[in-house]
N, C-alpha and C positions, 0 to 999 in steps of 0.2 A: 569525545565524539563517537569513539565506536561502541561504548557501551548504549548510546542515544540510537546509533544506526540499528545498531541487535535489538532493539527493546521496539520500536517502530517497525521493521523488518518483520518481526513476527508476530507481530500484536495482526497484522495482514491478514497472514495464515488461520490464528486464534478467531478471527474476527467473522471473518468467510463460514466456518464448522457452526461457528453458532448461527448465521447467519440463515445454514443449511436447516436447523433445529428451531427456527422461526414458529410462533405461533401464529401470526398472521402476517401479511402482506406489508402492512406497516413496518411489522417487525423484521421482517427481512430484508425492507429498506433501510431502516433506519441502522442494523448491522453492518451491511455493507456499503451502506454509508463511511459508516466511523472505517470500515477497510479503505476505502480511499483516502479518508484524510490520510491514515498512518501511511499507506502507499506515497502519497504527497511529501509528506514528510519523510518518508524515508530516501527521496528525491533530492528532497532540501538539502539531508545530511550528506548524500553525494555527491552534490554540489560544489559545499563547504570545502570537501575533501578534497576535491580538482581545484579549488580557489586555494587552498593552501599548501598547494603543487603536491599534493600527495596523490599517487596511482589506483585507479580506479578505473577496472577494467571495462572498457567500452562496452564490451557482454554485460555485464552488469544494471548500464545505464538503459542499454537498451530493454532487459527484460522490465526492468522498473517503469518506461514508461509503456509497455506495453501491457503491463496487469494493470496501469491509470486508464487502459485506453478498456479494456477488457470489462473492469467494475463499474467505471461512467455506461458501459453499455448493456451489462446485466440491471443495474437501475434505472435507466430508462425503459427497457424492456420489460418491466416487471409491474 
């Protein structure tokens, strides 16, 4: 599970820079698009983590669903 959370976790970040180096409008949707899923996902795997009474700092939970709230609104806006 935490190699899953790392790999989603930053696929985010990766996903965002390219998304910045867009050739067109599309494509900088369709970037940070895929940042939300992995954002989502990286959610899921937080989840998991509190379902299987493992500690998972509530800072955490909360930035995660605040970049879901962040990217659903750069892609609307865009």
């Amino acid at each position: 599970m935490a190699s899953q959370l790392l790999r989603s976790g930053t696929s985010i970040g990766a996903n965002t820079r390219e998304a910045q180096r867009g050739v067109s409008t599309k494509d900088f949707k369709n970037k940070f698009g895929i940042a939300l899923k992995e954002a989502d996902e990286t959610k899921y795997w937080l989840e998991i983590l509190e379902a299987t009474n493992r500690e998972v700092p509530k800072e955490m939970m909360n930035k995660c669903e605040e970049l879901i709230r962040i990217l659903v609104a750069i892609i609307k806006n865009s």
